[in-house]
VEXNU-112307 format. One record per residue (C-alpha): residue number from 1; y, x, z; residue in three letters. Coordinates in Angstrom, 3 decimals. Each point is the difference from the previous one (the first is absolute). Layout:
# residues N
<site num="NUM" yy="Y" xx="X" zz="Z" residu="ALA"/>
...
This chain:
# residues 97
<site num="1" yy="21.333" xx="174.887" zz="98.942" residu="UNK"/>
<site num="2" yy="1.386" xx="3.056" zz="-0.896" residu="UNK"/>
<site num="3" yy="-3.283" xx="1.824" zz="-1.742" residu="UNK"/>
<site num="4" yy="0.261" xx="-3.669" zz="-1.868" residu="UNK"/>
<site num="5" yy="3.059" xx="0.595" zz="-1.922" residu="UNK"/>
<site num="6" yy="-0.117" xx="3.931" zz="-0.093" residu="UNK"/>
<site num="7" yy="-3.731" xx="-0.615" zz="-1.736" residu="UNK"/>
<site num="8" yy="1.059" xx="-3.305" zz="-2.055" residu="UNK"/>
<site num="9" yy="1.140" xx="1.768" zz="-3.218" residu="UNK"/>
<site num="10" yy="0.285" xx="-3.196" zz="-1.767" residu="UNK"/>
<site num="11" yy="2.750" xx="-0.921" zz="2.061" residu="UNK"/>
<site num="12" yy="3.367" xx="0.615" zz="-1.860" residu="UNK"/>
<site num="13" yy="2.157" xx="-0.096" zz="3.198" residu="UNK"/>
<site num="14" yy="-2.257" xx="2.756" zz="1.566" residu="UNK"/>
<site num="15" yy="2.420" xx="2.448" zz="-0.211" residu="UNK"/>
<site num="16" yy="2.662" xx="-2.045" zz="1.035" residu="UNK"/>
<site num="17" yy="-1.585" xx="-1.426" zz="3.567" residu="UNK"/>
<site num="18" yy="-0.852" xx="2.904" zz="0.931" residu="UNK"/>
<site num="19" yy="3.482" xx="1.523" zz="-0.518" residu="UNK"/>
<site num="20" yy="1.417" xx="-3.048" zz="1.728" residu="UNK"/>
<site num="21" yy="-2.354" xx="0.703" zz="3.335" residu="UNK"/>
<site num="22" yy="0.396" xx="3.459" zz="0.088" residu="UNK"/>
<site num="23" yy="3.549" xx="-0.497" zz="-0.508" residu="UNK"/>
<site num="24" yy="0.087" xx="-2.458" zz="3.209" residu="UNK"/>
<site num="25" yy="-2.166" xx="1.937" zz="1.574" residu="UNK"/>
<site num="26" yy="2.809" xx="3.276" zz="0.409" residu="UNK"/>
<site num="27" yy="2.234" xx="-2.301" zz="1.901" residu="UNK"/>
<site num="28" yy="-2.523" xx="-0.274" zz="3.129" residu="UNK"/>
<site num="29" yy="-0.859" xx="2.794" zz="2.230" residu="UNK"/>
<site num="30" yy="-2.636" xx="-1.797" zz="0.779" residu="UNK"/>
<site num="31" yy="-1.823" xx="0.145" zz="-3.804" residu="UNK"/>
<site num="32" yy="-1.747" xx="3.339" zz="-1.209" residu="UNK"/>
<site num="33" yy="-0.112" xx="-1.340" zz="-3.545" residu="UNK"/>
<site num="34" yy="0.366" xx="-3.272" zz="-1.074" residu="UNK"/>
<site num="35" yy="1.549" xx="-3.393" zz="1.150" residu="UNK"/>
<site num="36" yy="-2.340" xx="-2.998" zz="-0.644" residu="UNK"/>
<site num="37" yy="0.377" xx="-2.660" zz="2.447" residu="UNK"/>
<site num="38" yy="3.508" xx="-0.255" zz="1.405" residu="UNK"/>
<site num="39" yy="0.405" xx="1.104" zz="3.879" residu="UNK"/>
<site num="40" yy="1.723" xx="-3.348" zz="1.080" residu="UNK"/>
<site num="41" yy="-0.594" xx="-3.705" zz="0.213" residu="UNK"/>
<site num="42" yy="1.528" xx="-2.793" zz="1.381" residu="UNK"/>
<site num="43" yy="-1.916" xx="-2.828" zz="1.433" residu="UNK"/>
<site num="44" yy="1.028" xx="-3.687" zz="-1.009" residu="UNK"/>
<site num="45" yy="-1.214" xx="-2.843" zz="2.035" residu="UNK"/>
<site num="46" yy="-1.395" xx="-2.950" zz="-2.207" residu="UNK"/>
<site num="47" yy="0.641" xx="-2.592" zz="1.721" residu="UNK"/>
<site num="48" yy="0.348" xx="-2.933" zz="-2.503" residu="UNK"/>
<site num="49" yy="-0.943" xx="-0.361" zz="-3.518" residu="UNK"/>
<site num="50" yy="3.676" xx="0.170" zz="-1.186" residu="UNK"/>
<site num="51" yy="-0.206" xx="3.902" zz="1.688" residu="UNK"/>
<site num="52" yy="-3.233" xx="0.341" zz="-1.710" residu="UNK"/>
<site num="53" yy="1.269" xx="-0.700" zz="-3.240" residu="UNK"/>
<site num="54" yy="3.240" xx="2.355" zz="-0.237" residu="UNK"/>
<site num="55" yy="-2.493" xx="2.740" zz="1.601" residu="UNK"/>
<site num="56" yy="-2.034" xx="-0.883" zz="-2.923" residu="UNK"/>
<site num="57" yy="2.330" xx="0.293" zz="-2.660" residu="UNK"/>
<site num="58" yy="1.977" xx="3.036" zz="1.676" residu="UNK"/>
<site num="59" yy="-3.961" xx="2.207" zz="-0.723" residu="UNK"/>
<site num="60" yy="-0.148" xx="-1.338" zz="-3.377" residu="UNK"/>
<site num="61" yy="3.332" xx="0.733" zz="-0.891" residu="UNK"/>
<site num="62" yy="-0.302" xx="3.626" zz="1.325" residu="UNK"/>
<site num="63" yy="-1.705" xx="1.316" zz="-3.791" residu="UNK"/>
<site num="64" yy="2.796" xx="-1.759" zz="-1.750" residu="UNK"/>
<site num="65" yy="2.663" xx="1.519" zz="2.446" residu="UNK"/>
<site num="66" yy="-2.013" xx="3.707" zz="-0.615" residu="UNK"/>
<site num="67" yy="0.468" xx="-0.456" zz="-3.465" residu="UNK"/>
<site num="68" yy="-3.677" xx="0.071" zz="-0.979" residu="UNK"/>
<site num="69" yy="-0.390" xx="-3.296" zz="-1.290" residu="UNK"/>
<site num="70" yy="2.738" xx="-2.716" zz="-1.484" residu="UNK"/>
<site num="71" yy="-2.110" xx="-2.795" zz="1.771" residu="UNK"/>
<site num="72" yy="-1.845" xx="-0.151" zz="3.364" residu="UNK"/>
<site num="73" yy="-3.390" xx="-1.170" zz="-1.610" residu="UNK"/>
<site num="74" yy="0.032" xx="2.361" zz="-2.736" residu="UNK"/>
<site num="75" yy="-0.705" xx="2.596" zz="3.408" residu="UNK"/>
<site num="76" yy="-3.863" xx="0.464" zz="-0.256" residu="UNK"/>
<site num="77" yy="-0.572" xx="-0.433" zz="3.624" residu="UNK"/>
<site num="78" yy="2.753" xx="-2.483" zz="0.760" residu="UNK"/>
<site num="79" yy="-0.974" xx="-2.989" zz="1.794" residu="UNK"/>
<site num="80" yy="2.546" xx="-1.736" zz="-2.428" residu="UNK"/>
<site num="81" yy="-2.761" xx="-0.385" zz="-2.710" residu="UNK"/>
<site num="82" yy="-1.987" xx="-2.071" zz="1.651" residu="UNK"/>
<site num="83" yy="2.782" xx="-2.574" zz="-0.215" residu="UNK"/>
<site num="84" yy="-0.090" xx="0.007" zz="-3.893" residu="UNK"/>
<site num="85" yy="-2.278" xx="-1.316" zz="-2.376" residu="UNK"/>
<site num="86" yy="-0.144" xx="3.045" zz="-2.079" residu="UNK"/>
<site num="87" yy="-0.634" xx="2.752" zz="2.060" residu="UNK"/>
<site num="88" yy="-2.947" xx="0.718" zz="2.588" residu="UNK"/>
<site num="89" yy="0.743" xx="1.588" zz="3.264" residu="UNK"/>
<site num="90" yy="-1.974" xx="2.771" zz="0.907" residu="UNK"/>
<site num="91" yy="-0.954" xx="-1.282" zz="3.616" residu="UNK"/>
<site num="92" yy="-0.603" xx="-3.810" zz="-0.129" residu="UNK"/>
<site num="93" yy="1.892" xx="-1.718" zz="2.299" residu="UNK"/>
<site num="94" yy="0.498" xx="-4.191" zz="0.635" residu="UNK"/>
<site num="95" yy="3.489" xx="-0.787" zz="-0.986" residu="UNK"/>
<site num="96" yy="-0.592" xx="-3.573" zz="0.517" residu="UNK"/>
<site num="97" yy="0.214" xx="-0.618" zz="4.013" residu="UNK"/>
């Protein structure tokens, strides 16, 4: 993913990602360079569809809450877009069960 962005020069926030995971990456012993993927997670049982929806809108809202977007759909690969009419989401998904 990396070699991606380092060798997308038609990316204007090149510079600035990679900044941002090197940057991480310095606070963990663990990293030799650069902080990608973060090192924890936290499982959530979904275990109706009222949990399934705030899970839902808690990973859309995490672009808007990054500040890269003003709007979860306007996030390229946010599964937000294939719940509007104007925007296609990269992976096709059935939002209708």
């Amino acid at each position: 993913m990396l070699n991606a962005i380092k060798g997308n020069l038609r990316e204007s926030r090149r510079e600035w990602m990679l900044w941002m995971f090197k940057k991480a990456g310095s606070r963990r012993s663990n990293v030799t360079e650069y902080q990608f993927w973060q090192q924890h997670n936290h499982p959530i049982e979904i275990w109706s569809l009222k949990v399934f929806e705030q899970e839902l809108m808690y990973t859309q809202k995490n672009p808007v809450k990054a500040g890269f977007v003003m709007e979860p759909w306007k996030w390229k690969y946010s599964s937000a877009r294939n719940y509007c009419d104007d925007y296609d989401g990269v992976l096709k998904i059935d939002v209708n069960l």
